[in-house]
N, C-alpha and C positions, 0 to 999 in steps of 0.2 A: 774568679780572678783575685779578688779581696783576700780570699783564703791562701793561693798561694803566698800573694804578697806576707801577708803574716807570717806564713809557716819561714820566708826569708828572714826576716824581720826576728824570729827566735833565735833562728840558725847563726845569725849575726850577733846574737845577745855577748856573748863568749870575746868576740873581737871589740866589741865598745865596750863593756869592760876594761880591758887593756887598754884601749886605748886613753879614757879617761884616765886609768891609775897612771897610763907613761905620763900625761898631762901631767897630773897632779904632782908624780914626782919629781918632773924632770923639767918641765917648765914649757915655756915658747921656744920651738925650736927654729923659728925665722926669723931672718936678720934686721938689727934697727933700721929705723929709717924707711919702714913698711908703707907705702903709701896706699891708699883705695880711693877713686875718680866713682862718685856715684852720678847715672844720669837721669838727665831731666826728661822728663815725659813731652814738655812741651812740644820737642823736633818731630815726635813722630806723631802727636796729635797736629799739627801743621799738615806733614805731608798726608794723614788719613783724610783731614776731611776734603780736599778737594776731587776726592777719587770717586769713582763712582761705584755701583753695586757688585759689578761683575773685576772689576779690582780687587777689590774689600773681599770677594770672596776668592780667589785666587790664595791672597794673603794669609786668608784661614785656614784655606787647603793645606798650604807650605807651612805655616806655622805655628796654626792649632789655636788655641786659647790668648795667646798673647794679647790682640788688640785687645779683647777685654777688661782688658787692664786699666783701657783710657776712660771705659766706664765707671769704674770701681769706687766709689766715696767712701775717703779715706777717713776715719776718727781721730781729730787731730790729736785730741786729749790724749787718747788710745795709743798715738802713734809715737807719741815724746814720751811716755812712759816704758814704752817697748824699747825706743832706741837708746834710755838709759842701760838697759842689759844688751843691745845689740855689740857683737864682738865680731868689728869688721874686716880681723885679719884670718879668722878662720869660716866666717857667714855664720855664725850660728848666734844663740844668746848663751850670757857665760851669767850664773847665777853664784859668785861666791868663785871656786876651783871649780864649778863643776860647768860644763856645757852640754847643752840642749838645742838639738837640732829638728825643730818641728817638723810633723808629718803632712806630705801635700795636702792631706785632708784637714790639718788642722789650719795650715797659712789658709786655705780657702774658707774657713770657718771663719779665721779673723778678718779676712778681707770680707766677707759676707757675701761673695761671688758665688753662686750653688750652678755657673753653666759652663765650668769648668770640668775640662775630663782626664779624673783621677787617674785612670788608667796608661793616659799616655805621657811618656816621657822626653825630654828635651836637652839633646845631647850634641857635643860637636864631634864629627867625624876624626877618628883616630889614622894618623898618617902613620900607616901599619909596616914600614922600612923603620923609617926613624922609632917608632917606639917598640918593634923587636930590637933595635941594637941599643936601648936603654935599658929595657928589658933584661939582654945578654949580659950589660956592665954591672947590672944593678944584682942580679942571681950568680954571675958568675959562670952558668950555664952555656952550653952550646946552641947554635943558631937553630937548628933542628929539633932540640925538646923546648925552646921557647916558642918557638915557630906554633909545633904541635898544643902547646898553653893554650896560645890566644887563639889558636882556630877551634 
């Protein structure tokens, strides 16, 4: 599995390229006045612990690694250092022009979490009307080769 991941990871070499030089050239392409709401851990350390075992695991089923997280001891020093390069309108860290967006295995490296599983990913479900006819506006394309795209 590792392996594929990489052999993606080369294949994409080509496209962050670009993308960085559009970065560099062209600058922020989102509009002032960007806001980002970061949330507190607290709410959901509340509603964890009064739950019992066969909850707690429920919750692991459906959402994998996450509670984890309320375990995680965080480096504070580590952590105010990181958030000077942290660049909150694109999630990644911007070092100078350039941005870097670390690999699951390396946020789990900094977090010092090792029961974390690399392999699985955490996505929201695509509402597949609505984003074929973005799709359609955005290519230009007809409903039928975009359709064919995304399946």
């Amino acid at each position: 599995m590792k392996n594929e991941f990489l052999d993606k990871v080369k294949d994409n070499a080509f496209v962050q390229r670009w993308s960085e030089n559009a970065q560099l050239g062209k600058g922020d392409s989102l509009a002032k006045k960007h806001t980002v709401v970061q949330n507190d851990l607290q709410e959901l350390k509340e509603l964890w612990s009064p739950w019992d075992d066969q909850m707690k695991q429920l919750l692991y089923c459906n959402y994998g690694d996450i509670p984890y997280l309320l375990d995680v001891k965080v480096d504070r020093y580590l952590f105010c250092v990181m958030a000077q390069f942290w660049n909150s309108t694109y999630s990644c860290f911007t070092f100078g022009k350039v941005d870097l967006a670390p690999t699951v295995e390396e946020y789990t490296a900094l977090l010092r979490c090792l029961r974390f599983q690399v392999d699985k990913i955490y996505s929201r479900a695509v509402n597949t009307p609505t984003f074929v006819k973005r799709l359609m506006n955005i290519t230009g394309m007809s409903e039928q080769w975009v359709t064919a795209r995304v399946q």
